[in-house]
N, CA and C atoms as a LAMMPS dump frame, in Angstrom:
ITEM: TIMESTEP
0
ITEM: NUMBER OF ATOMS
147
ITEM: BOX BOUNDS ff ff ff
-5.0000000000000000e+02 5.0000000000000000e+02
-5.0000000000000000e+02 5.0000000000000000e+02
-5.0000000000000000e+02 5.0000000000000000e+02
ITEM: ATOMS id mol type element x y z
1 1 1 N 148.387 155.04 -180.027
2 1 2 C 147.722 156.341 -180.171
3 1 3 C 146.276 156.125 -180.595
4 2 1 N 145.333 156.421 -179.606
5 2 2 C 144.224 155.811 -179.778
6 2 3 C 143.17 157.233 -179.684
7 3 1 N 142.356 157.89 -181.3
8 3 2 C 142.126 158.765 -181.095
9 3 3 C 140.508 158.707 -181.14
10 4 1 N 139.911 159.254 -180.246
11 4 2 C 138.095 159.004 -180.616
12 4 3 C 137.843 160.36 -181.539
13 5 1 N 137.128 159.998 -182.618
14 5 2 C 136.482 161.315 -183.034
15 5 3 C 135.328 160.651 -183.666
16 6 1 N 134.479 161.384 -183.26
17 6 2 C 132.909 160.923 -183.019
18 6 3 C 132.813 160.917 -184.635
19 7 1 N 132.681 161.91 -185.555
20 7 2 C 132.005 161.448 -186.978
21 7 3 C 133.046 160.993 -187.425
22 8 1 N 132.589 159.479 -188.579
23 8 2 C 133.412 158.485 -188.868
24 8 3 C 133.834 159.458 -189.949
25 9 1 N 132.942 160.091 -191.135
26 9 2 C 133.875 160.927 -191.957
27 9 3 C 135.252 161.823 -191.633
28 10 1 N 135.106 162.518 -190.641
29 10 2 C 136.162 163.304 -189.929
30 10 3 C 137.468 162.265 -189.32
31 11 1 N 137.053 161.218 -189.388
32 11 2 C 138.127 159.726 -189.143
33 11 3 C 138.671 159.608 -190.26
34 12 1 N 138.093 159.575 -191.565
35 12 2 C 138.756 158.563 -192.285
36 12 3 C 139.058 159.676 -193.352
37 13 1 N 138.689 161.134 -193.287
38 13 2 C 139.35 162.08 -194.049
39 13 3 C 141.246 162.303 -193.103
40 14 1 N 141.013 162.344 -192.127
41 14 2 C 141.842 162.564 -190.944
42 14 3 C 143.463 161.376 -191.323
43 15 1 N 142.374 160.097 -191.307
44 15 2 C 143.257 158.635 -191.691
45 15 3 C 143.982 158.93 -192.995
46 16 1 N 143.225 159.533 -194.515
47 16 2 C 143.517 160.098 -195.811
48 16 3 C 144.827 161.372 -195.231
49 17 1 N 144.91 161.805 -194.35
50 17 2 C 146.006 162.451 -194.405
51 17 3 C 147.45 162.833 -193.901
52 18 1 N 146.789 161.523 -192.918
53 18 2 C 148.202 161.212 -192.01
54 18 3 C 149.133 160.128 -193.049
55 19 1 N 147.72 159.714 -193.957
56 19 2 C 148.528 158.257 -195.149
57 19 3 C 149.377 159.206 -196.361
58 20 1 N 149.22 160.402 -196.763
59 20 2 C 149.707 161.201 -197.297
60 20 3 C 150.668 161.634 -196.671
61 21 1 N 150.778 162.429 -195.52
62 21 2 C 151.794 163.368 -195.25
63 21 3 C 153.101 162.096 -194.904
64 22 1 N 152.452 160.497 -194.697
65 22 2 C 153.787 159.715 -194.622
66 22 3 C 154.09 159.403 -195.877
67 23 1 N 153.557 159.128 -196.894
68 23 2 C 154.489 159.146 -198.266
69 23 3 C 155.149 160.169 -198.614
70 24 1 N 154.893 161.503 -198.444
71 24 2 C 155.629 162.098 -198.437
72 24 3 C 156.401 162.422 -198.448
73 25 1 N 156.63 162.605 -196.716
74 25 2 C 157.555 162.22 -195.498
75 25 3 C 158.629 160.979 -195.777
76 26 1 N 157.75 159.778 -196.214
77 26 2 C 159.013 158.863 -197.052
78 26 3 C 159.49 158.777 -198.363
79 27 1 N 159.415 159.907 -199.122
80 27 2 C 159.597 159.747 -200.41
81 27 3 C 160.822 160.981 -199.942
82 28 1 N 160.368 162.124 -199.492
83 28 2 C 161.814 162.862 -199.26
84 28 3 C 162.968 162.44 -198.17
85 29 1 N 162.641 161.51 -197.195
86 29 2 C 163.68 160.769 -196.832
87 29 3 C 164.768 160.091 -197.637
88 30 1 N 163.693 159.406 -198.642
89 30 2 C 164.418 158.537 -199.74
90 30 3 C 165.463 159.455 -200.067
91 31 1 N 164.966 160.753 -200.961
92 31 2 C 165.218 161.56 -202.054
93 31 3 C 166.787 161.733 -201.223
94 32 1 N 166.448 162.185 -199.937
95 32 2 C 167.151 162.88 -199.253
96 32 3 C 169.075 161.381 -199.196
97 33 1 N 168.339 160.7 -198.689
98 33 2 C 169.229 159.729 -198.004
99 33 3 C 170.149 159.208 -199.848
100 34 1 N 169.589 158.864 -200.692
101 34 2 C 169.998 158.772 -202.137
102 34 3 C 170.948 160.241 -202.362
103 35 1 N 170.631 161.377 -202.327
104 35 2 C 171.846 162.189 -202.742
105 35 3 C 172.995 162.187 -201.661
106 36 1 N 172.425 161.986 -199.834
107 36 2 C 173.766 161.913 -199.277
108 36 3 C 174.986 160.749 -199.81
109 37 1 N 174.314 159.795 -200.206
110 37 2 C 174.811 158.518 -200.378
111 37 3 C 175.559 159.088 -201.85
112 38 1 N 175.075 159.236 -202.973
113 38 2 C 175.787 159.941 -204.334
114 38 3 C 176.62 160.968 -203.891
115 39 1 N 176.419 161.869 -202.929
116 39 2 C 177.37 162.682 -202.499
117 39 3 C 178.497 162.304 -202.178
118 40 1 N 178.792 161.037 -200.886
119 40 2 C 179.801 160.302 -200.312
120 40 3 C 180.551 159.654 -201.54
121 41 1 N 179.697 158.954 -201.816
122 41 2 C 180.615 158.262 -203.227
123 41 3 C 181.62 159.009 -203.776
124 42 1 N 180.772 160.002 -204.169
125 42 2 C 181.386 161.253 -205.197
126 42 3 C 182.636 161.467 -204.259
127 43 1 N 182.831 162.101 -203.038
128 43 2 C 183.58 162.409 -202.222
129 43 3 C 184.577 161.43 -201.824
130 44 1 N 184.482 160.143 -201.853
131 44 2 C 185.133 159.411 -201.683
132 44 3 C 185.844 159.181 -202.801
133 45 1 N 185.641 158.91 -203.998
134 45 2 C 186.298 158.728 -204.898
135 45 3 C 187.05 159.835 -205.061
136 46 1 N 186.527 161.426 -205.504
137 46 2 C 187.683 162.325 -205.334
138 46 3 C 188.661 162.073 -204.29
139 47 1 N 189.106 161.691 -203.024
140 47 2 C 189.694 161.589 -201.892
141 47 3 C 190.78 160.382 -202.56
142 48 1 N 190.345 159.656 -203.059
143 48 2 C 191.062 158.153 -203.177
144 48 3 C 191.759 158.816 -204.312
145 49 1 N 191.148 159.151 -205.637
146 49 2 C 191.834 159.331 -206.903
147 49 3 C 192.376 160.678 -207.029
């Protein structure tokens, strides 16, 4: 993905927010994928015991 945009400021504010919206983006994956996983557990153990 190769994007031209002529003023370098408008680049590297642009770069500042695509680097944000992926931490983000990977911090609520995390968040997300950690409670399915505590969920299963949870569920599994009720099931077994």
């Amino acid at each position: 993905m190769s994007i031209s945009i002529p003023s370098p400021q408008i680049s590297s504010f642009a770069n500042d927010d695509v680097e944000s919206v992926n931490v983000v983006n990977a911090t609520i994956l995390a968040i997300m994928i950690f409670t399915v996983h505590k969920l299963m557990i949870q569920l599994t153990i009720t099931v077994l015991f």
